[in-house]
N, C-alpha and C positions, 0 to 999 in steps of 0.2 A: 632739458630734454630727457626723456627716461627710457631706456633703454630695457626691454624687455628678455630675457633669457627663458629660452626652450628646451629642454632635451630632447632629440628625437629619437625616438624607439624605431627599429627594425619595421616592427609591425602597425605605424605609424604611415609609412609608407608601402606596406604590402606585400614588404620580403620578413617571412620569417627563418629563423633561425635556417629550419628544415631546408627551404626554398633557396637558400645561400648555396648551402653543399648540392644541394639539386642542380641548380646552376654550374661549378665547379665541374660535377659530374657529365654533365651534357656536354662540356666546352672539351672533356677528356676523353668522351667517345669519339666528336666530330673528330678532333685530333687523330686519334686511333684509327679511326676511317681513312682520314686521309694518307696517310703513311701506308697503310695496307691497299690498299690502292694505286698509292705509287710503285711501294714492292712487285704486285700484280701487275701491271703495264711492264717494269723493268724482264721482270721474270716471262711473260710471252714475248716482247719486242728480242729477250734469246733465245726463244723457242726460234722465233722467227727465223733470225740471221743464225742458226743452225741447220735450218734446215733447206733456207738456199747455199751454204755450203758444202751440204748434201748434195744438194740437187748440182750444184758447179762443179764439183769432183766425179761425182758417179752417175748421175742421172737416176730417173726415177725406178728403171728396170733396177739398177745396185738398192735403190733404197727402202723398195719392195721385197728383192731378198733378202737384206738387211736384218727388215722388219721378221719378216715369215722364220728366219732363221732364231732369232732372237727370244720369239714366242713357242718356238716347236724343240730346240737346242741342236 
């Protein structure tokens, strides 16, 4: 029986070189996306639960003067 040896090249199957790091690349944005995303949800979900704190302590007349006070000094 004779056994036949190949090497396969990269571009033999239709990733080149380039197309490799491209790859890489993509998998390091999705990544990036998804982390900033989850920061984004964490960072309003305390917007949130700040501002019914607000609103539990003082009501909304305190948090409207709060406000107006804040922007005017």
């Amino acid at each position: 029986m004779k056994t036949i040896e190949k090497k396969i090249n990269l571009s033999d199957v239709g990733v080149g070189v380039g197309q490799v790091g491209t790859a890489v690349n993509d998998e390091v944005a999705k990544v990036s996306l998804g982390i900033g995303g989850v920061v984004t949800g964490i960072i309003g979900l305390w917007a949130v639960v700040c501002m019914v704190g607000g609103l539990a302590k003082g009501g909304v007349v305190e948090i409207i003067k709060g406000y107006i006070t804040a922007i005017t000094g």
